[in-house]
TORLUM-733184 format. One line per 3 residues: number of its first residue (from 1); their letters; for each residue x, y, z of C-alpha. Coordinates in nm, 3 decimals, m for minus. Each point is the difference from the previous one (the first is absolute). Layout:
% residues N
NUM> A> X,Y,Z; ...
END
This chain:
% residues 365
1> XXX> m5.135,7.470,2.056; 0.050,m0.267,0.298; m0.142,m0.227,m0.166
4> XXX> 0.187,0.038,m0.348; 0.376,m0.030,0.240; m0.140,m0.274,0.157
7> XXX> m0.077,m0.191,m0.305; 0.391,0.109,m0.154; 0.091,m0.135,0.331
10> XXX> m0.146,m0.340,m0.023; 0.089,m0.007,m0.372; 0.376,0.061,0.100
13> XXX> m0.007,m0.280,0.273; m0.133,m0.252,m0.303; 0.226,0.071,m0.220
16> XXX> 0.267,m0.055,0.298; m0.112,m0.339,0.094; m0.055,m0.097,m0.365
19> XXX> 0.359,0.076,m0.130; 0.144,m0.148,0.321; m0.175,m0.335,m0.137
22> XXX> 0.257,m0.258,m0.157; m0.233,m0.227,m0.251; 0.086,m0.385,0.076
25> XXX> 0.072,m0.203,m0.305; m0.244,m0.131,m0.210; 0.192,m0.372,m0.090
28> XXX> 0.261,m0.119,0.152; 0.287,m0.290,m0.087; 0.180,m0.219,0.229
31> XXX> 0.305,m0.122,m0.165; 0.055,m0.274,0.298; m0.272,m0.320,m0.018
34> XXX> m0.010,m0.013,m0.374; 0.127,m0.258,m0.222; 0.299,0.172,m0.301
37> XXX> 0.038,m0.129,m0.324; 0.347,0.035,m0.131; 0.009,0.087,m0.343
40> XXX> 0.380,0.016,m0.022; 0.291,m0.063,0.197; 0.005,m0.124,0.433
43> XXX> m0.219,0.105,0.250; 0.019,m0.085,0.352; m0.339,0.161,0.250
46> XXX> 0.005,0.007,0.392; m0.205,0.187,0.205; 0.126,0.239,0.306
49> XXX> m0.203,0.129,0.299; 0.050,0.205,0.354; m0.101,m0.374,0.137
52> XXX> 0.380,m0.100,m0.121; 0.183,0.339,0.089; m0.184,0.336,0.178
55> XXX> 0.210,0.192,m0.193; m0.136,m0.063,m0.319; m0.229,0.320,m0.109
58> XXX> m0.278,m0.227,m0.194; m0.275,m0.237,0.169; 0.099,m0.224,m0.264
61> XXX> 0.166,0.020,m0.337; 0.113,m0.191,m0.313; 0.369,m0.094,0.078
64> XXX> 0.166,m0.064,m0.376; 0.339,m0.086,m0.216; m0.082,0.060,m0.395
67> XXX> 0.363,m0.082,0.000; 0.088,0.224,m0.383; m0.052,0.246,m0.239
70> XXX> m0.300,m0.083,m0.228; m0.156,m0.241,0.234; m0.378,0.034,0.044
73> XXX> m0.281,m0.143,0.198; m0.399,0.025,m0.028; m0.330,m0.077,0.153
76> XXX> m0.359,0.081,m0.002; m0.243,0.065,0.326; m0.017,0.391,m0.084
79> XXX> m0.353,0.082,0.091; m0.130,0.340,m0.140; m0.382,0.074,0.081
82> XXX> m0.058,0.295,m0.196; 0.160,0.054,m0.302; 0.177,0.376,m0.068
85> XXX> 0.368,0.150,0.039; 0.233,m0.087,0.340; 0.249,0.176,0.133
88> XXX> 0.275,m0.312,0.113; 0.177,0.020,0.341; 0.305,m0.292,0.070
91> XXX> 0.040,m0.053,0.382; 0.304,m0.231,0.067; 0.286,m0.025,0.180
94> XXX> 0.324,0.218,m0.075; 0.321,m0.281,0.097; 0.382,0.019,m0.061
97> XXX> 0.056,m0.195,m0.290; m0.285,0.012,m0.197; m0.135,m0.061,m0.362
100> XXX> m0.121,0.297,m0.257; m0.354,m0.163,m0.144; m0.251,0.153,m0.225
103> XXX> m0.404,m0.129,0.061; m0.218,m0.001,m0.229; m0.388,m0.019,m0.007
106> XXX> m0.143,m0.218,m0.299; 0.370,m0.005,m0.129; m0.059,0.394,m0.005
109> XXX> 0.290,0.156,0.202; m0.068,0.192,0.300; 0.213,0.273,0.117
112> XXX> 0.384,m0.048,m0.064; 0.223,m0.294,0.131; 0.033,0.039,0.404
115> XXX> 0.332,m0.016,0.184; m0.060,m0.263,0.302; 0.352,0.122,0.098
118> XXX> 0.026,0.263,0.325; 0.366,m0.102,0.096; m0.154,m0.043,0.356
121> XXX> m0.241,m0.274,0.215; m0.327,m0.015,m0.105; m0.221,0.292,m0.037
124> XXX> m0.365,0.114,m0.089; m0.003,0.121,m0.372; m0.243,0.076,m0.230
127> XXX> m0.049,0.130,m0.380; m0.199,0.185,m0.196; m0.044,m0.215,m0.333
130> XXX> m0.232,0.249,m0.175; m0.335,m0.073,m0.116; m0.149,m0.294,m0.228
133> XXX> m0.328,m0.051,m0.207; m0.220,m0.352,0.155; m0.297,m0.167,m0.103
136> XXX> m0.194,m0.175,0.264; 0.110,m0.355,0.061; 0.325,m0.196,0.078
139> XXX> 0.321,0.129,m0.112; 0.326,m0.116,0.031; 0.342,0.126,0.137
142> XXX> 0.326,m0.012,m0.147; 0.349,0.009,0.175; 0.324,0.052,m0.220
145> XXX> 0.341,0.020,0.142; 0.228,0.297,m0.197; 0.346,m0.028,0.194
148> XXX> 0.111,0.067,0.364; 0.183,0.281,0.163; 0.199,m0.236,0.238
151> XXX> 0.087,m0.372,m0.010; m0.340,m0.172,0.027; m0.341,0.001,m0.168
154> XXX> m0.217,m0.017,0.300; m0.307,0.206,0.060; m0.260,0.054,0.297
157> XXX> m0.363,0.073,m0.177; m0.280,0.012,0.207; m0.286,0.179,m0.192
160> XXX> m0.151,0.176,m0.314; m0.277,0.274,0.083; m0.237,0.086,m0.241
163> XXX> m0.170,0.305,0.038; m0.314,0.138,m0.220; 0.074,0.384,m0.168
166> XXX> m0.239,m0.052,m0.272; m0.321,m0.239,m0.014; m0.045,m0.129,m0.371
169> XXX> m0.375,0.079,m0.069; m0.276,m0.299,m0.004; 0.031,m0.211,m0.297
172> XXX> 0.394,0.151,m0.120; 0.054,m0.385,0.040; m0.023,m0.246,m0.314
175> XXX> 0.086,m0.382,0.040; 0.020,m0.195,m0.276; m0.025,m0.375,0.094
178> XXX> 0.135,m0.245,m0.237; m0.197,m0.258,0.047; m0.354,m0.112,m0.115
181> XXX> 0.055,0.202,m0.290; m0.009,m0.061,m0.343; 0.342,0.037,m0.129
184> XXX> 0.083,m0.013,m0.419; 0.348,m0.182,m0.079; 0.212,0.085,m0.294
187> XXX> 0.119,m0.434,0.004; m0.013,m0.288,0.191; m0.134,0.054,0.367
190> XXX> m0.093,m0.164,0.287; m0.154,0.146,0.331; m0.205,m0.050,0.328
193> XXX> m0.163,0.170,0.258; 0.202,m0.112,0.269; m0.076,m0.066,0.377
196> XXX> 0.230,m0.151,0.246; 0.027,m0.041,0.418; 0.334,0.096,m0.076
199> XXX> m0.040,0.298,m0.241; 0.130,0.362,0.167; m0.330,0.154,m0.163
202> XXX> m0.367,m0.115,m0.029; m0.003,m0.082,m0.377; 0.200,0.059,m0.246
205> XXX> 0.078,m0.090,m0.411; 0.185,m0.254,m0.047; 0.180,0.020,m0.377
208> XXX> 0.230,m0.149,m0.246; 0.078,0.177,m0.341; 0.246,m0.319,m0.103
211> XXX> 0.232,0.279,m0.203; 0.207,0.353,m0.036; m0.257,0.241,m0.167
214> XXX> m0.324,m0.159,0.105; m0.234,0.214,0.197; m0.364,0.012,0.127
217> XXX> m0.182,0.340,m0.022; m0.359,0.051,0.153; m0.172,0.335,m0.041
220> XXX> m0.220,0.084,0.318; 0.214,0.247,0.216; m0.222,0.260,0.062
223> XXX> 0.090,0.349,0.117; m0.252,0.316,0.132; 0.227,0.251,0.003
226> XXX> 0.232,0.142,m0.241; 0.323,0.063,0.160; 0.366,m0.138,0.074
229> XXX> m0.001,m0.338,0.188; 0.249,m0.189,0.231; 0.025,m0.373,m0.163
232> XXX> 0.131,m0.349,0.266; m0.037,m0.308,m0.114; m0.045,m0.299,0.263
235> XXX> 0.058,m0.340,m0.065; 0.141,m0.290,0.143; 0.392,m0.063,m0.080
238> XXX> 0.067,m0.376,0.001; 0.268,m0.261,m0.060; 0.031,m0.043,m0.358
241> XXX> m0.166,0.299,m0.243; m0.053,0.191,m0.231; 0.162,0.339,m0.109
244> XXX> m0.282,0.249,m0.046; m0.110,0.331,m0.107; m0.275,0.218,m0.001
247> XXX> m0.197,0.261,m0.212; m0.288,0.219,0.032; m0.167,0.100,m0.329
250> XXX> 0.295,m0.133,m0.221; 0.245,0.202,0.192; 0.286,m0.181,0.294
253> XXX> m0.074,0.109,0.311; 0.270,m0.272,0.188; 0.352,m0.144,m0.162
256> XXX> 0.077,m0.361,0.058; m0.110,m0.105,0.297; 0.149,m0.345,0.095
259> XXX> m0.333,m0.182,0.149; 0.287,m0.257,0.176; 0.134,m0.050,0.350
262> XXX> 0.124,m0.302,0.038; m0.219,m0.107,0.307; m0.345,m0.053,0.085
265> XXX> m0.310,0.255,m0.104; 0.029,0.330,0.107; m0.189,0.320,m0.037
268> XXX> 0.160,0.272,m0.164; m0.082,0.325,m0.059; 0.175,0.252,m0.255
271> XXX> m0.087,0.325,m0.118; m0.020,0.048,m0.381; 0.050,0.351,m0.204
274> XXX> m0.293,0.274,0.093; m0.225,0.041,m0.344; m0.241,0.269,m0.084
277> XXX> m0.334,m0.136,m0.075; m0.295,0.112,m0.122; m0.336,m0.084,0.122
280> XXX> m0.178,m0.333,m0.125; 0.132,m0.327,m0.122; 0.411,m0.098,0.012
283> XXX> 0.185,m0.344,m0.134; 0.214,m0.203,0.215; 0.281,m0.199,m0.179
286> XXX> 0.227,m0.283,0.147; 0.241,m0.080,m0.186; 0.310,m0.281,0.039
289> XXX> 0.374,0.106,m0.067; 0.102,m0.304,0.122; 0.132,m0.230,0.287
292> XXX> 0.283,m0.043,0.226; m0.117,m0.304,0.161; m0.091,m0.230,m0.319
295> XXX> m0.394,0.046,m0.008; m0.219,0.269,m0.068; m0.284,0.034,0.290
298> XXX> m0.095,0.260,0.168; m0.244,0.119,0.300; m0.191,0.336,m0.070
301> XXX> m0.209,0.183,0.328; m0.089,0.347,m0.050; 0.103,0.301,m0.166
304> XXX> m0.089,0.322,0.228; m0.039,0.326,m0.150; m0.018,0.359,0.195
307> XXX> m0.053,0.325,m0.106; 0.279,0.203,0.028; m0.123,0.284,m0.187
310> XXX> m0.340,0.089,m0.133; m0.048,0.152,m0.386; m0.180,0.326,0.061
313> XXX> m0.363,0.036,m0.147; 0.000,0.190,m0.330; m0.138,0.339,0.017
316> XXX> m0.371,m0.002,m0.051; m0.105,0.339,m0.040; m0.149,0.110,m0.328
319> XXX> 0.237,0.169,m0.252; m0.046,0.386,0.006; m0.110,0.002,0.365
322> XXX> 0.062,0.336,0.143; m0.028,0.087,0.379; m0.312,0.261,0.073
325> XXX> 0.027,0.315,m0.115; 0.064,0.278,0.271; m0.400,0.156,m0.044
328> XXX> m0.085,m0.295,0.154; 0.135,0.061,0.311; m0.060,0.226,0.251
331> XXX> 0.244,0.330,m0.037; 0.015,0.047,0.389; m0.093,m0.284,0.206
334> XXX> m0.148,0.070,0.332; 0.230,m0.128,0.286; m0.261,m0.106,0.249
337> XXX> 0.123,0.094,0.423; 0.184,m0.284,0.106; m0.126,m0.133,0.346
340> XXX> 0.124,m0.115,0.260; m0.083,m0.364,m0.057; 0.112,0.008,m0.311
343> XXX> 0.386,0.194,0.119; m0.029,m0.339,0.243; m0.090,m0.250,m0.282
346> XXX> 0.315,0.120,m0.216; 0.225,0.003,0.284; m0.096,m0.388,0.086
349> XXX> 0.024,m0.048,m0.371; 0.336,0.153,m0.097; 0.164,m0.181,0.357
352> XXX> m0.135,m0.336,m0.101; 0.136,0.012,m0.358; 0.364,0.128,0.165
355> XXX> m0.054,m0.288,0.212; m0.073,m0.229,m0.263; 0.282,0.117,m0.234
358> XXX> 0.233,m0.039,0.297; m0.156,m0.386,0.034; 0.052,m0.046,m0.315
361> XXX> 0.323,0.112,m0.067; 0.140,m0.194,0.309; m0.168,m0.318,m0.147
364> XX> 0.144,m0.020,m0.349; 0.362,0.088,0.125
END
């Protein structure tokens, strides 16, 4: 008997420590350091520190002015080692006088728009932005200003933590490079496998489809599993391109997506419709809708696939299968004297699985 309180004892203590554990995060995004791309409207970046003033509650932070409604800023540098679903945390600064902005992961929004505004000095804040789907890989972050609650659009952002709830399982994870590939065109078509010191990825496809209404298809995106699948498409926006859009298996998994940005190349990363596929062989199709530049090229990377949700295996059991009859079993099994080793063994048992449950539970909140 001593020994079975003194293993419920120890079992207790665990399960104390364990839920007292706070799990770090698993990726995490410093919005200071980082070069923006404005994709519409002003944007003016400073940086703010305790080295400047030792009230400030950050180490160091993004100090900001998306200046109106509707403006937006992006970049990449989003690092994600293990692909699965994250819950999102914001850590910034709460200021008086602040902007409302609404972030976005892949141009997937995170969480609803954020008031910077505490009608106060500046103050530790953070959010919960709820949880997102990630492949493995880069990613990129999106900023978009929706109003202001006083008389300036400034904002304070230090941080984005990314924290792992659920693991996607080994090989969930299906990229589709564009290049090297043998692509069929519906007209007149000209591409290259493309390398470049200053490219934002290591190789990419390099195309021109010349006209509305052309398209390239190729016919080697394979998939293991049946099941629902997350669909981002990364290229490289440049200055002067084409308008694009993009089908798997005859059906449009994008709408126009304006490959132009009026600057220099620039990886970009957008996420696409989720699709149900089955297992085995899938069709890619590009096609053009047009331009808004006055040519037609385009840069293709990757598309990244991850399961979302597996198909469930059809039932195999024969038809007319039929559980064993009662005469099969014994009428009045024998309970056998349980010892005390084996009182002790279901103790430890039934504590560790409370324990684990209570783990568990504390984890995926």
């Amino acid at each position: 008997m001593k020994k079975i309180i003194s293993i419920i004892i120890a079992a207790a203590l665990i399960c104390a420590a364990l839920t007292l554990v706070t799990a770090a995060a698993d990726a995490v995004f410093e919005f200071e350091d980082r070069e923006w791309t404005v994709l519409q409207g002003d944007f003016w970046k400073g940086e703010m520190s305790k080295e400047q003033h030792d009230a400030y509650p950050a180490d160091k932070s993004l100090y900001c002015n998306i200046y109106a409604q509707g403006n937006a800023v992006q970049t990449s540098g989003l690092n994600i080692a293990k692909a699965g679903k994250y819950a999102v945390k914001l850590i910034y600064v709460a200021n008086q006088g602040s902007a409302t902005i609404q972030f976005y992961v892949d141009d997937v929004k995170i969480g609803s728009p954020v008031d910077f505004n505490n009608n106060g000095g500046w103050t530790a804040a953070q959010a919960d932005l709820g949880t997102v789907a990630l492949a493995d890989g880069d990613h990129s972050v999106k900023m978009e200003c929706t109003g202001t609650t006083a008389t300036n659009y400034e904002a304070f952002i230090d941080k984005l933590e990314f924290t792992l709830v659920e693991e996607a399982e080994e090989g969930d994870n299906i990229t589709f490079e564009f290049e090297d590939r043998t692509w069929t065109p519906s007209g007149d078509y000209w591409h290259e496998d493309y390398t470049n010191p200053g490219l934002p990825v290591p190789r990419a496809l390099y195309t021109n489809l010349y006209a509305a209404g052309n398209y390239i298809e190729n016919g080697d995106l394979t998939v293991e599993k049946s099941g629902k699948y997350s669909v981002k498409l990364v290229y490289v926006a440049n200055q002067g391109s084409a308008k694009i859009k993009i089908y798997i298996d005859g059906n449009a998994v994008s709408d126009e997506i304006d490959f132009n940005n009026n600057g220099n190349w620039t990886k970009t990363d957008i996420g696409l419709s989720d699709v149900r596929l089955a297992a085995g062989a899938h069709t890619v199709k590009v096609e053009l809708t047009g331009t808004s530049s006055g040519n037609t090229e385009a840069i293709f990377d990757k598309l990244v696939l991850t399961l979302l949700e597996e198909d469930k295996a059809p039932d195999t059991d024969a038809p007319g299968t039929t559980e064993p009859s009662g005469q099969d079993q014994p009428a009045n099994p024998d309970n056998p004297k349980t010892s005390d080793g084996a009182v002790i063994a279901a103790v430890a048992a039934l504590a560790v699985s409370v324990c684990t449950v209570i783990y568990v539970s504390k984890k995926r909140k």
